[in-house]
N, C-alpha and C positions, 0 to 999 in steps of 0.2 A: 486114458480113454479120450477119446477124438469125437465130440458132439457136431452133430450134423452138419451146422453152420461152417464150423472150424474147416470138415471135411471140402466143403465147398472150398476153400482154399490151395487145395490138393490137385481139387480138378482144374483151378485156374493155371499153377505152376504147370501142369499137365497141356494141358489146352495151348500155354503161348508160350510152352518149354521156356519155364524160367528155371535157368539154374539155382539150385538151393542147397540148402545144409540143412540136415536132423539133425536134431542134438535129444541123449537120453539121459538121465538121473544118474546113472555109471558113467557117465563121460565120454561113452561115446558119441563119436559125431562122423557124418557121413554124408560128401557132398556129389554132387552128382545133378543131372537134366531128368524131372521127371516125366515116363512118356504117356503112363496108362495108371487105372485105379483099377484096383481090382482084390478077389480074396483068396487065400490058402486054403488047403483041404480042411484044418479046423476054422474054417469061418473067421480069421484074423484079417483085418483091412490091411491091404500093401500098395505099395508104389514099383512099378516095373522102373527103376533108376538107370542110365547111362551114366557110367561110371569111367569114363574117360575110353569109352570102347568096349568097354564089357557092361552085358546088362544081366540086372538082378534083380529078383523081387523082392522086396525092403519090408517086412510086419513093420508098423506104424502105429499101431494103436499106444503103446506104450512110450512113446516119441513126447518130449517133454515140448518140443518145438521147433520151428521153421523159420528159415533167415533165407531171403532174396538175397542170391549173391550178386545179382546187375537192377539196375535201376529199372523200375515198371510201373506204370499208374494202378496197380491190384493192391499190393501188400510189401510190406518190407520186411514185418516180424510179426510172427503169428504164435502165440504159446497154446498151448495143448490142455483139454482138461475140464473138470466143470465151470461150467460158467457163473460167474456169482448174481 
């Protein structure tokens, strides 16, 4: 789960198109420019990703975390989850 705050990090790689990596609990990982926020037909939080040319909408919620892959004054590593 992706708490609001967190979310707001989404919108920033969004906004000044930082490329980034997801990474989930099964090891996947998937990088990519993200362009838009946005939700699926069941109400799931996504990323419309540029994926080297192809774009896709990326469910997110279950996303363990976020790595700037270029350097940026916003964030460089973002983890996912409740906040303690």
């Amino acid at each position: 789960m992706i708490t609001c705050h967190q979310s707001d990090y989404l919108e920033i790689a969004c906004l000044y198109r930082i490329p980034i990596a997801l990474t989930w609990a099964d090891g996947r990982r998937m990088e990519g420019t993200p362009l838009d926020t946005g939700y699926n037909e069941q109400r799931e939080e996504c990323l419309l990703m540029d994926t080297g040319g192809n774009r896709e909408w990326v469910v997110v919620e279950e996303a363990q975390g976020m790595t700037a892959l270029a350097e940026n004054p916003h964030f460089h590593e973002v983890r996912f989850g409740a906040e303690s």
